[in-house]
C-alpha positions as CSV (number, residue, x, y, z in Angstrom):
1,X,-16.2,2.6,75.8
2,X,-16.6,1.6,71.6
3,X,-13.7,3.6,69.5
4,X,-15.3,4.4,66.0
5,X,-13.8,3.3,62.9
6,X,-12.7,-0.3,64.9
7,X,-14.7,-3.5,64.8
8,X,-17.3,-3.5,67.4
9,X,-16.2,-6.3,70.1
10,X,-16.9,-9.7,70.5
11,X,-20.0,-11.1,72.1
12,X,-20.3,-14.2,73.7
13,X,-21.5,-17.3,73.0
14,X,-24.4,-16.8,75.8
15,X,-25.3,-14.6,78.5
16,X,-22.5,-15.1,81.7
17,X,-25.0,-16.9,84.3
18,X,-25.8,-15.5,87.8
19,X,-23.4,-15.9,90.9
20,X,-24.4,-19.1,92.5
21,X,-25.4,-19.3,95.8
22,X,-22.2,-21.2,96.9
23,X,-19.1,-19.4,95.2
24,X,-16.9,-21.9,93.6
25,X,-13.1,-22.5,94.5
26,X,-10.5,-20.0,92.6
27,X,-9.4,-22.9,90.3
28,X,-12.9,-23.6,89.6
29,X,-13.4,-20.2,88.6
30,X,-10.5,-20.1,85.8
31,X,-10.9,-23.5,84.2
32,X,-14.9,-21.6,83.7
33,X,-13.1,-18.7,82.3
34,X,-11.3,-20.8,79.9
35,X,-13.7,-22.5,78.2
36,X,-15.5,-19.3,77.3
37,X,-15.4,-19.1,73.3
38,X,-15.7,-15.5,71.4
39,X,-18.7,-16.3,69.0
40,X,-18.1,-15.2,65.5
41,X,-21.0,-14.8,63.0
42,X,-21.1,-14.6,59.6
43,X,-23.2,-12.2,59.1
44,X,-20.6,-9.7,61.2
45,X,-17.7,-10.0,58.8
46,X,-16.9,-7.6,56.3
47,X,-15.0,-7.3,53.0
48,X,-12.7,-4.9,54.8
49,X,-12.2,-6.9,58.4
50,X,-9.1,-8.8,57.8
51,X,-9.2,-12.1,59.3
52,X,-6.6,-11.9,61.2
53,X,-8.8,-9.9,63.4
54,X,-10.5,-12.6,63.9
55,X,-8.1,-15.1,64.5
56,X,-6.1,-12.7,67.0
57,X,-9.7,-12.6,68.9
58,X,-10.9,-16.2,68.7
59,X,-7.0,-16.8,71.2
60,X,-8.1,-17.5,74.9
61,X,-6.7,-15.1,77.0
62,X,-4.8,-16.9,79.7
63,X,-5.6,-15.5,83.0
64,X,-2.7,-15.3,85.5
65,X,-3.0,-16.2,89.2
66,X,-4.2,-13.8,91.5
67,X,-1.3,-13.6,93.8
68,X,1.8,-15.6,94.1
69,X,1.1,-15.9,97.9
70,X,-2.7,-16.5,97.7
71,X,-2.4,-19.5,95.3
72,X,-6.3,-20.7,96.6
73,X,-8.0,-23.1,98.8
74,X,-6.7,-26.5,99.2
75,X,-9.4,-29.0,98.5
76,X,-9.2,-30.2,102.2
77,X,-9.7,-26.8,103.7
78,X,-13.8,-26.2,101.6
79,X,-16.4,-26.4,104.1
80,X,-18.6,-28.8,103.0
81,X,-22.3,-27.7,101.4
82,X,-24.2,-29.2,103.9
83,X,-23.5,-28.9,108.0
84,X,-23.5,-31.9,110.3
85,X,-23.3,-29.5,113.0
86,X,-26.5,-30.8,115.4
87,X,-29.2,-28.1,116.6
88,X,-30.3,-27.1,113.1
89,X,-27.6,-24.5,113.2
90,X,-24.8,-24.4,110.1
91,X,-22.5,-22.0,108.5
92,X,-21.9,-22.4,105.2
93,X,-18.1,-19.8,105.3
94,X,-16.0,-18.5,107.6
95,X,-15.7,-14.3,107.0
96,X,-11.8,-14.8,105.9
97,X,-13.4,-17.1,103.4
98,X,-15.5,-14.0,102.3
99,X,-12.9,-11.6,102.2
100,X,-10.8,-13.8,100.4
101,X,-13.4,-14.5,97.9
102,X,-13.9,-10.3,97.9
103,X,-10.7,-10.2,97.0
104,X,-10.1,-13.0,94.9
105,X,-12.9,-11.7,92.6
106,X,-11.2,-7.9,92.9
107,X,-7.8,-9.7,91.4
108,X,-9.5,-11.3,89.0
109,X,-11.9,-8.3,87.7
110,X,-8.4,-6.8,87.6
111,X,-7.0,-9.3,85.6
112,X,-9.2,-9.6,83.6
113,X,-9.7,-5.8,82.7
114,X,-5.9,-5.8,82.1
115,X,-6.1,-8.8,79.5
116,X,-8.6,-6.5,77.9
117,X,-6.9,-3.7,77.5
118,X,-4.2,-5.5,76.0
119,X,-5.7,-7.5,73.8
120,X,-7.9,-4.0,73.0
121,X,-4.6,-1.9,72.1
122,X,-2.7,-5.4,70.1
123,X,-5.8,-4.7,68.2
124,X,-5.8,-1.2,67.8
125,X,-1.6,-1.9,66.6
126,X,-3.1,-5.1,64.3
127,X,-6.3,-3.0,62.7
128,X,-3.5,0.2,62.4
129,X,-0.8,-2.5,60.3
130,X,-3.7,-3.9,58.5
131,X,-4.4,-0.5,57.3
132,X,-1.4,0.5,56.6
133,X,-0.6,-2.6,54.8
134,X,-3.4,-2.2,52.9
135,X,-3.0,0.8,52.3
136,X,0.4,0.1,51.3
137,X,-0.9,-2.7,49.1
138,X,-3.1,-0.8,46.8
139,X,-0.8,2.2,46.9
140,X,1.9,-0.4,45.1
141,X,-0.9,-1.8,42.8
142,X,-1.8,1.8,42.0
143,X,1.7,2.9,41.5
144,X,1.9,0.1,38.9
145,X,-0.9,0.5,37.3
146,X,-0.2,4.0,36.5
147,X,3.4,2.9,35.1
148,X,1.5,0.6,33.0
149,X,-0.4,3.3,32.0
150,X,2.6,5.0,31.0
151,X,3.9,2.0,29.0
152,X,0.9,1.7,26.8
153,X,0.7,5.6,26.6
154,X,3.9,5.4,24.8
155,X,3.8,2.6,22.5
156,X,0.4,4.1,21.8
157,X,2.1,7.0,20.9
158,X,4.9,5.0,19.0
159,X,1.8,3.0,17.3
160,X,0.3,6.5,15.9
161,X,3.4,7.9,15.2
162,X,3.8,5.1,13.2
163,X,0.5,4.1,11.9
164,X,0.3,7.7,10.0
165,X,3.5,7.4,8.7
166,X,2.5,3.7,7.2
167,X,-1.4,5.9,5.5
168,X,1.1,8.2,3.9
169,X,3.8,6.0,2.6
170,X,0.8,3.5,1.3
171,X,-1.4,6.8,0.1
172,X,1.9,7.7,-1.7
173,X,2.2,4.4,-3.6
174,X,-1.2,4.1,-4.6
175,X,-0.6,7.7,-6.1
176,X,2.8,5.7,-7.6
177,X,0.4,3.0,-8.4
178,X,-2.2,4.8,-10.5
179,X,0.8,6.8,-12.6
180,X,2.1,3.8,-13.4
181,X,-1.3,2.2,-14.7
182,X,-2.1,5.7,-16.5
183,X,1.6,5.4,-18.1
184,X,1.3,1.9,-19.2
185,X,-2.0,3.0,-20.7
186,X,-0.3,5.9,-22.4
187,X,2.0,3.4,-24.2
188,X,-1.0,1.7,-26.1
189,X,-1.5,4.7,-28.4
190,X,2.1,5.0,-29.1
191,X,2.6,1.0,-29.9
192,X,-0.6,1.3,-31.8
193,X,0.4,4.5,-34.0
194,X,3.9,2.7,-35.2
195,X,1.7,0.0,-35.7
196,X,-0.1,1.6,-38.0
197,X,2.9,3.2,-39.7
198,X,3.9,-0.1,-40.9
199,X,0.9,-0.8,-41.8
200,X,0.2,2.4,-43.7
201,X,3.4,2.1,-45.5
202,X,3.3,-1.3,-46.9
203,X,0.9,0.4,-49.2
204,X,3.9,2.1,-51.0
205,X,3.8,1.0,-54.5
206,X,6.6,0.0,-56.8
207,X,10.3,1.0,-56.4
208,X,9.1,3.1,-53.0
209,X,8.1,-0.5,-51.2
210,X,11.9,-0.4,-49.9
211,X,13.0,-1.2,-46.4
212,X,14.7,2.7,-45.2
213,X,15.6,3.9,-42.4
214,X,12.1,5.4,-41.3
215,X,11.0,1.5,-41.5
216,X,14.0,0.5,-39.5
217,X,12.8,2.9,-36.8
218,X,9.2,2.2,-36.4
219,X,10.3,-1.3,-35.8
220,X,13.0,-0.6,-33.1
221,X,10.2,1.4,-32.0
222,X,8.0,-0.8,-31.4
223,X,10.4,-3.2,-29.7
224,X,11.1,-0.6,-27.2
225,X,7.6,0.2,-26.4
226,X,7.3,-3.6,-26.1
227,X,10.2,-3.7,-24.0
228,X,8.8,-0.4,-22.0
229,X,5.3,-2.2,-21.6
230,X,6.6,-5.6,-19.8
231,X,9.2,-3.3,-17.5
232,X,6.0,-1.2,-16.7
233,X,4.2,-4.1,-16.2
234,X,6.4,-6.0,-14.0
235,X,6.7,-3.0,-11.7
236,X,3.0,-2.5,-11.3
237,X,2.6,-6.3,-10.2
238,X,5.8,-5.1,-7.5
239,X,4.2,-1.9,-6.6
240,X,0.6,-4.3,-6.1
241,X,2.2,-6.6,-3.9
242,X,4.0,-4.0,-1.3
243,X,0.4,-2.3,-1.3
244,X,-0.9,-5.8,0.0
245,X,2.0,-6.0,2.4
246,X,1.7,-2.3,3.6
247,X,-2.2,-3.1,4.5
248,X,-1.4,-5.7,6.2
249,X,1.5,-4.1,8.2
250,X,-1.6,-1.3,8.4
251,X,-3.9,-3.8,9.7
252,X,-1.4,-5.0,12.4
253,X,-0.9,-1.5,13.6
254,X,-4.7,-0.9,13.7
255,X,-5.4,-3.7,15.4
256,X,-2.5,-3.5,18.3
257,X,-3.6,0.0,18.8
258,X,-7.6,-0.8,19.5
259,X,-5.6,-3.6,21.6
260,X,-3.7,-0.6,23.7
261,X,-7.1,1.7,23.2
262,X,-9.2,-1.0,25.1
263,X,-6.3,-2.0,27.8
264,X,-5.7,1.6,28.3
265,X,-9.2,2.3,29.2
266,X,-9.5,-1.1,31.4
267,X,-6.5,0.2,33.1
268,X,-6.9,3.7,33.5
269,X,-10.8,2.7,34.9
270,X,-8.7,0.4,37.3
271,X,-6.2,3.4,38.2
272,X,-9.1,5.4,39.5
273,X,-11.3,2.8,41.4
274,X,-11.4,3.2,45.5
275,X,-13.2,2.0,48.3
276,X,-15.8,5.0,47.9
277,X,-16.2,3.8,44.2
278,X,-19.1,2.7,42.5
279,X,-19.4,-0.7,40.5
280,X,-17.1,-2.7,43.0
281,X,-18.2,-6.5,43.8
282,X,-16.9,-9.5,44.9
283,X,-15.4,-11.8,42.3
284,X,-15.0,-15.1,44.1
285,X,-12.2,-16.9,43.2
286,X,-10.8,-14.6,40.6
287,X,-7.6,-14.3,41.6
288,X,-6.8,-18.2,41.1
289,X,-8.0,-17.3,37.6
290,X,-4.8,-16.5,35.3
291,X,-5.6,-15.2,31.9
292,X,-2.9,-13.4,30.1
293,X,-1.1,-14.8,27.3
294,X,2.1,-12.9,27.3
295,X,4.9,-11.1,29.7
296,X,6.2,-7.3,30.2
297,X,8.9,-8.6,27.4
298,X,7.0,-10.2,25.2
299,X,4.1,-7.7,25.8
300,X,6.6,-4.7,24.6
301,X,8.4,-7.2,22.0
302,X,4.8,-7.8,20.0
303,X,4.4,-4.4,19.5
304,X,8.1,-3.5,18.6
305,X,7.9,-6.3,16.3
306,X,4.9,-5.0,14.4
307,X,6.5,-1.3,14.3
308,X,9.3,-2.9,12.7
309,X,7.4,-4.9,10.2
310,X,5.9,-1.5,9.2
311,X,9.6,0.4,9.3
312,X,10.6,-2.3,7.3
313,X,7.4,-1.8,4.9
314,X,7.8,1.3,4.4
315,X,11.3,1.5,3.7
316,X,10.7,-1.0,0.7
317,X,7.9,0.6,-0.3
318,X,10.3,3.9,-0.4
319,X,13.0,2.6,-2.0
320,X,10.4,1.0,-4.9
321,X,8.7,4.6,-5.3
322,X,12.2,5.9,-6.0
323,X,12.9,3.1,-8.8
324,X,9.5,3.3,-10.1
325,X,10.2,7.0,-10.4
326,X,13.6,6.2,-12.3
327,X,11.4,3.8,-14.3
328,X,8.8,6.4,-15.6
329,X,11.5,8.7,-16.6
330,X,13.6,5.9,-18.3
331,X,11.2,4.7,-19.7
332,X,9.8,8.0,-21.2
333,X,12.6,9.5,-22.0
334,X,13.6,6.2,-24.0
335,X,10.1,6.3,-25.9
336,X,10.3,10.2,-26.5
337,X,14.2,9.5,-28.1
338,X,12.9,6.5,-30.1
339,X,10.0,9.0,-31.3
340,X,12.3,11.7,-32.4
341,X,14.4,9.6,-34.3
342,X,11.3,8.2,-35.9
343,X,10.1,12.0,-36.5
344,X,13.4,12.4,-38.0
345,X,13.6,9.8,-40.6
346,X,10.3,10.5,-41.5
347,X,11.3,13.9,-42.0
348,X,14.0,13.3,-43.8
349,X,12.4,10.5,-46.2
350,X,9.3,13.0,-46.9
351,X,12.3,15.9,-47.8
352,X,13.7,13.2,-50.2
353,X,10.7,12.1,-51.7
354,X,9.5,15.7,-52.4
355,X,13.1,16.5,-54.0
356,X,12.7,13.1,-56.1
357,X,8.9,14.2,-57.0
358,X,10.1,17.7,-58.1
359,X,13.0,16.6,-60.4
360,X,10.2,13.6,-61.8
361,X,8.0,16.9,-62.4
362,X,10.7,18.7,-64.2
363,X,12.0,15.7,-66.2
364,X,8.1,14.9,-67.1
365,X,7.6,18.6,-67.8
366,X,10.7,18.8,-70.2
367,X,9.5,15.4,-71.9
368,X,6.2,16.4,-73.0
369,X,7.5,19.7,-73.9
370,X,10.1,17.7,-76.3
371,X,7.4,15.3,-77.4
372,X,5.2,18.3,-78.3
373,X,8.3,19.5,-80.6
374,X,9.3,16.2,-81.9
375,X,5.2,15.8,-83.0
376,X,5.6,19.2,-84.5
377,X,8.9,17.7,-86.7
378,X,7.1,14.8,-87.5
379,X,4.0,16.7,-88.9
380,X,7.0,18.8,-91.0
381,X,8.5,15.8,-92.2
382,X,5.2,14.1,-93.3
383,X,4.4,17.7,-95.3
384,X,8.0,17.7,-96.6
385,X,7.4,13.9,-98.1
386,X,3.9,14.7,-99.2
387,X,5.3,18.0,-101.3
388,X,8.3,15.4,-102.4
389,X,5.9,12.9,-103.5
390,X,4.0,15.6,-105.6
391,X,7.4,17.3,-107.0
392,X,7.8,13.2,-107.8
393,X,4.6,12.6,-109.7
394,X,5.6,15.6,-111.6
395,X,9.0,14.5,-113.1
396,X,8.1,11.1,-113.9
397,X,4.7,12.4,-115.1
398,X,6.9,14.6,-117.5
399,X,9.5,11.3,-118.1
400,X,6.5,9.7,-119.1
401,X,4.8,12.2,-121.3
402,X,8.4,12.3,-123.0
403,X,8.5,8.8,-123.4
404,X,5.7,9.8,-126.1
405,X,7.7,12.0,-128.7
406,X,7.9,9.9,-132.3
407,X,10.7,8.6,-133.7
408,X,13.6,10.7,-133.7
409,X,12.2,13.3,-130.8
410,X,13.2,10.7,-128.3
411,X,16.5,12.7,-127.7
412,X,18.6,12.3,-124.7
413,X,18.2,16.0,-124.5
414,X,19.5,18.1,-121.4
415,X,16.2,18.1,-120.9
416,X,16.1,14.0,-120.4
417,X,19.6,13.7,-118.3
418,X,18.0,16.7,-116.0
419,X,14.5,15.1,-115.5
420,X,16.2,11.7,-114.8
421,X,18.5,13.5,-112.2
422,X,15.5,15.2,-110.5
423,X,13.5,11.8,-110.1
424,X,16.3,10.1,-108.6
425,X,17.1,12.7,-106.4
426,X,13.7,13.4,-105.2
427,X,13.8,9.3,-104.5
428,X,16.9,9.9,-102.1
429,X,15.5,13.0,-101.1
430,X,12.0,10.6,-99.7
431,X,14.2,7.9,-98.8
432,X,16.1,10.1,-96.7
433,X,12.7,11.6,-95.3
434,X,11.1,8.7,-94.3
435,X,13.9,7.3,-92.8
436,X,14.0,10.6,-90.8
437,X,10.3,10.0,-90.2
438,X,10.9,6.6,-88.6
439,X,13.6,7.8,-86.5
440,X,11.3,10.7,-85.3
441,X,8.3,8.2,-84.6
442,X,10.8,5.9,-82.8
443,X,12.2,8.6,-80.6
444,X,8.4,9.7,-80.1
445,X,7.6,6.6,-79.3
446,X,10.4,6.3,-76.6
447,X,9.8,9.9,-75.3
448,X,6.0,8.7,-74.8
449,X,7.2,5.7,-72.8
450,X,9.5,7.9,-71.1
451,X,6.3,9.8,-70.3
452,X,4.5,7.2,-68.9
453,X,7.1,6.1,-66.5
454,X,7.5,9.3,-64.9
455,X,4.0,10.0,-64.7
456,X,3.6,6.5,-63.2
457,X,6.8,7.5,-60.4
458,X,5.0,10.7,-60.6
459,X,1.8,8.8,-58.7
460,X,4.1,6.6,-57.2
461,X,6.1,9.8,-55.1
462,X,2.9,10.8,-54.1
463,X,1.5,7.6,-53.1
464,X,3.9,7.8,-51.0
465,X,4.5,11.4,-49.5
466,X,0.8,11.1,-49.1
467,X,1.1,8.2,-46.9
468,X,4.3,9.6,-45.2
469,X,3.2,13.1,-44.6
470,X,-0.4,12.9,-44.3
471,X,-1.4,9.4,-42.8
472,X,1.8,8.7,-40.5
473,X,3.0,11.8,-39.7
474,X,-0.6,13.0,-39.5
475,X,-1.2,10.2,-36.9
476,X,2.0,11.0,-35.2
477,X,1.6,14.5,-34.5
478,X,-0.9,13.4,-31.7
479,X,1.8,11.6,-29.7
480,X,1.3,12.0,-25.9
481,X,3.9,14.6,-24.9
482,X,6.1,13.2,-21.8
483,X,3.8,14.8,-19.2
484,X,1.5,12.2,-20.6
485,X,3.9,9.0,-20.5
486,X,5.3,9.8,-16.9
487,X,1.5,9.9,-15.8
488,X,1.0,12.4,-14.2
489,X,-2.2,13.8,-15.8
């Protein structure tokens, strides 16, 4: 009787040979049984036969004695093969002889059955361990494999959790990143329009070319936009590098977590291959074959290590958006101070030159008006020395006629004395009058220089209120508002 689900038994090496004519002794009988061999071929074993199987069946069963009062025929007592009894007549055994063989083949049949029995339920008990043990085995392997599972489930988890927080952090200071390039941009049209101002006002002309306070503050501003610019600049090359860093801390994160990706899918295909599954082979010699690189520890350290390279990362990166922040406003609210103040002193040197250009206006108005009268007295005085000169002509005309009389007529009449009197008072008289005429042509001339030099700070003012309030002030009105300098538009 075959049990299913056990190894089919044993056969033997060849076919057990016919009863011989002449049975043998007893002894004879169980050195033969001894020497029979179970024959094992190759071709029987399977990848799920254990081999101890095969080496508890390849043991010779030792056969007991039949009977510890039967122990056999002594050698002396065997009736010889051939008769030398006479007549032709011979007998090979005596009937004890038979019944004893009878019997000593019943004992041995029985013996032998009982060894088989044995041996048949030590190897149900050895196939049952073996499968349990088995069983057992893979149970633990499984067991293990699904905890390992587990671990790489959860730094997977820990990677991710990670990994998005690194994206945003790094999205963040590129965001950081491009306000600060838009803000150092922003501070070219600034440094460029006080530039400019300087330039513009060296153009002042005359006693305006001085150094004031609006001049003062386009050059402190310009040394704080300078001063803005390399701060700017220095943090952009800080905020470049910690990008570099954070992509690389990125990259490490990426690549342990296709690293888990791949060994959880190698595992979890492990986890759920059985006996029944498809794909299974033999793999000679794999087991002697040690590949890894690293232990549970240092397994569970590599990755820990890279998620505190990117905690690390990210917390500089944070800090640094928090003082670039500080920086932008710093740095624009030091610019948009500096521009006030600049704004200001414009301001107030355009309300100063106005004030000086009015009073120049007023002083130039009252001068020509004064010139225009003083021409008008000189064009008097001229008339008054021209009707003088003619009131002249007449008295000495009439000293002269008088000079004339004959003889005795030349009398130092009243007449004489008063005609003598009105020529020398009509001298004094034009003396008097053209000394008054060159005092009024000298103050003319004065009033007309006069003139000149405030029509000349006249052009001058507005030289340079032009340049003030049209050209710098013009320029300055388009100023990026701090919206603009803090970058984020």
């Amino acid at each position: 009787m075959e049990l299913y689900g056990y190894p089919l038994k044993a056969k033997f090496n060849q076919p057990r040979p016919p009863p011989p004519k002449v049975l043998p002794a007893t002894n004879t009988v169980a050195a033969g049984y001894k020497n029979r061999i179970p024959y094992h071929p190759e071709s029987f074993s399977m990848p799920w036969m254990p081999n101890s199987y095969y080496r508890a069946a390849a043991l010779n069963p030792t056969l007991s004695p039949l009977t510890e009062s039967f122990p056999g025929l002594p050698p002396t007592k065997i009736v010889p093969f051939i008769s030398e009894r006479p007549n032709g007549v011979f007998t090979r055994h005596t009937l004890d002889d038979w019944h004893r063989s009878n019997m000593t083949n019943y004992k041995e049949s029985e013996t032998t059955r009982h060894n088989a029995e044995r041996l048949r339920a030590d190897l149900t008990r050895t196939i049952k361990d073996v499968c349990q043990q088995a069983d057992r085995t893979r149970g633990e392997s499984t067991k293990n494999l699904g905890e390992r599972i587990n671990d790489i489930e959860y730094w997977k988890s820990e990677l991710c959790i990670e990994l998005d927080a690194m994206i945003r952090e790094t999205n963040s200071l590129m965001d950081m990143q491009k306000r600060l390039e838009r803000a150092l941009a922003d501070t070219e049209g600034p440094f460029q329009v006080a530039h400019k101002c300087l330039l513009n006002r060296e153009k002042r002309m005359g006693i305006d070319l001085v150094n004031d306070d609006v001049e003062k503050q386009l050059v402190m501003e310009i040394k704080i936009i300078k001063s803005c610019r390399e701060r700017l600049q220095q943090c952009l090359d800080t905020v470049n590098a910690q990008i570099m860093c954070n992509k690389e801390a990125r990259q490490e994160l990426e690549k342990d977590l296709v690293d888990k990706q791949m060994g959880h899918h190698i595992d979890s295909k492990c986890y759920q291959l059985k006996n029944t599954s498809r794909g299974i082979h033999y793999f000679k010699g794999v087991e002697r074959i040690d590949a890894t690189v690293s232990v549970p520890e240092t397994w569970a350290r590599f990755t820990d290590n890279n998620i505190f390279r990117s905690q690390s990362a990210r917390a500089t990166s944070a800090k640094l958006r928090a003082s670039t922040e500080s920086l932008l406003m710093g740095t624009a609210d030091e610019m948009w101070r500096q521009f006030s103040k600049v704004n200001d002193a414009f301001t107030s040197r355009i309300t100063e030159i106005a004030n000086a250009k009015s009073k120049i206006q007023t002083h130039l108005a009252k001068t020509r008006q004064e010139i225009f009268q003083l021409e008008t007295k000189i064009q008097v005085i001229q008339k008054t020395i021209r009707d003088k000169e003619v009131q002249l002509k007449v008295a000495q005309t009439r000293l002269d006629e008088r000079t004339r009389r004959p003889n005795v007529e030349l009398c130092r009449d009243a007449a004489q004395i008063r005609l003598v009197q009105e020529v020398n008072e009509i001298n004094e008289m034009l003396r008097n009058l053209h000394q008054c005429l060159r005092a009024s042509e000298d103050m003319l001339q004065m009033l007309v220089r006069s003139k000149g030099v405030l029509e000349h700070d006249l052009v001058v003012k507005n030289n340079s209120l032009f340049i003030d309030q049209e050209r710098c002030m013009g320029m300055r009105k388009s100023y990026p508002s701090t919206v603009q300098i803090l970058g984020y538009v």
